[in-house]
N, C-alpha and C positions, 0 to 999 in steps of 0.2 A: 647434228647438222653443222655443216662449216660456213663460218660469218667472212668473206670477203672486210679487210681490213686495210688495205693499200700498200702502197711499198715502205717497209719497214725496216732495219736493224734486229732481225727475229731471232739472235744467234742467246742461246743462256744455253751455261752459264758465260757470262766474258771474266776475266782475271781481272783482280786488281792490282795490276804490276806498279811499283814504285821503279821511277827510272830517276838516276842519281848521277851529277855531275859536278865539274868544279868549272865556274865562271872564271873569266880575266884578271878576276881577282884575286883569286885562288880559293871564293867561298864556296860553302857547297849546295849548289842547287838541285830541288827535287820534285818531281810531280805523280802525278796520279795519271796513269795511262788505260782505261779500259779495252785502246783498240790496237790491241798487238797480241803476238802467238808467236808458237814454235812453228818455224818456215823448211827446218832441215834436221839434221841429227845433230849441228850444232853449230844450229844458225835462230835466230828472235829476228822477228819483223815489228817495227813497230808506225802507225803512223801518227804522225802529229801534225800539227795546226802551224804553216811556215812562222807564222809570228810568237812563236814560244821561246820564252829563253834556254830554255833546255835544249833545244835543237840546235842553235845558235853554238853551244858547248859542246855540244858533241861534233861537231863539226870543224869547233877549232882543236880540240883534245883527237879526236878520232878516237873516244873511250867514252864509256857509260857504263853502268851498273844497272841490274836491272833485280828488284826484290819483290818477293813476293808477299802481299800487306797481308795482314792474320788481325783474327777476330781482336787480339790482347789492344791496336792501335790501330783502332780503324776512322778511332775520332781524326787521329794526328793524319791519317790516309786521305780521309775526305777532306779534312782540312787543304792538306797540298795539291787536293784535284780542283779546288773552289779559288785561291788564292791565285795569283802570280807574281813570277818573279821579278817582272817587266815594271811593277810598280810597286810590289813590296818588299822593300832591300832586306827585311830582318822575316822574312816568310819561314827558313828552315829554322831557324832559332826560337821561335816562337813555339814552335812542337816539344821543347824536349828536349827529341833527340840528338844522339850520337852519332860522330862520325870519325871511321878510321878509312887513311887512303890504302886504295888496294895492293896488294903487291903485284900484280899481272899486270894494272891498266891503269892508266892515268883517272882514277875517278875514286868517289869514297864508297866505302861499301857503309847502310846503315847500320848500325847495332843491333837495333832492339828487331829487326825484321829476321826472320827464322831463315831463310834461305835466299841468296842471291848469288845471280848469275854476274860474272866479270867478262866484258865486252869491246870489242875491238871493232870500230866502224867499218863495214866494207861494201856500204851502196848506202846512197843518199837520191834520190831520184822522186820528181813530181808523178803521185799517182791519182787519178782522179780528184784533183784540187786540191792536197795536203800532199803531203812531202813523207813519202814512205823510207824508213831509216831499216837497216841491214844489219845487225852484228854479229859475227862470229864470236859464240860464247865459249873462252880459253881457258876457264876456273869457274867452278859453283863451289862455294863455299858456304856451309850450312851450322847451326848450331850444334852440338851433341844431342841439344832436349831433342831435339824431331829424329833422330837417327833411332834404327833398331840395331838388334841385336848384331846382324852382321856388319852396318856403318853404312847400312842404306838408308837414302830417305824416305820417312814412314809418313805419309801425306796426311794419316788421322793425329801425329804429331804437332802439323806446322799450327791447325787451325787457322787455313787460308780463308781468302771472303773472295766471296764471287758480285760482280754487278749486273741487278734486273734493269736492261734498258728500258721493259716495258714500264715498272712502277718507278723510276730512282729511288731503288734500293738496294742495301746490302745482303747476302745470303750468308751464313756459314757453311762450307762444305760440310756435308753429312759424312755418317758411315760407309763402309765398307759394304756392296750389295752384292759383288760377284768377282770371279778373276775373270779378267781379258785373257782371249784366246781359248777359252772353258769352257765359259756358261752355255756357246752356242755351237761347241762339239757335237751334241746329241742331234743338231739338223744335217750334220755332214754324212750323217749314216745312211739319211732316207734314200 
């Protein structure tokens, strides 16, 4: 029996995408975004909260970075989703990590994060009360650890983490259950 629950954010698993930028300063800002996704073949949608410094950044750079947080530093992950950068000038340093600037975009790519996308702003526009960002992703640049045999990325490598809006929690992506476009050939027959 189904329990009527109201209107919710029902969507798992969500990403926990690190979006990485460089402030006025030229330091490098970084947050915890669980409300964004792939919008195109190669385009990230992401929204944010108009009052975030990272938005701010991306907006004067028209560049972002956008990685994907893995089990190895998901303390440092959550950390940057908890913090801001609006009030705490030493937030990215405090994690850690590392940072090199990208060579495609004006923004840093992290280190220790196993795959991230390099991004080129190209919509910025108010959508249902938060400010939905656009970016056309021009480089994905990944470690070797998570690559296979042919120099693809092998997803049971990155040990990405996924966020439960229902409990605030973190998941590890599991195993491998089926191939896309496979498992559900045997209904195409009936």
């Amino acid at each position: 029996m189904k329990k009527d629950l109201g209107s919710l954010p029902a969507v798992f698993p969500m990403p926990v995408l690190m979006v990485a930028t460089y402030g006025e300063d030229g330091k490098v800002d970084i947050m915890n975004v669980a409300w964004g996704g792939i919008c195109g073949m190669d385009k990230i949608a992401l929204n944010l909260a108009s009052d975030r410094k990272t938005l701010k950044n991306i907006r004067a750079k028209k560049a972002f970075t956008v990685a994907l947080a893995d089990e190895a530093h998901i303390k440092e992950a959550d950390f940057l989703g908890t913090a801001s950068g609006n009030t705490m000038a030493d937030k990215f340093e405090r994690t850690g990590l590392h940072a090199v600037k990208s060579s495609r975009v004006d923004a840093p790519v992290i280190q220790e994060f196993p795959v991230t996308m390099e991004c080129e702003l190209v919509e910025d526009r108010e959508c249902f009360g938060e400010m939905r960002i656009v970016g056309t992703i021009v480089n994905v640049v990944a470690d070797e650890k998570v690559l296979d045999e042919k120099g693809k990325i092998d997803a049971k490598k990155i040990n990405a983490v996924m966020f439960d809006q229902y409990r605030n929690t973190y998941y590890s992506v599991g195993e491998e259950i089926a191939h896309a476009w496979r498992v559900g050939a045997e209904l195409m027959k009936k």
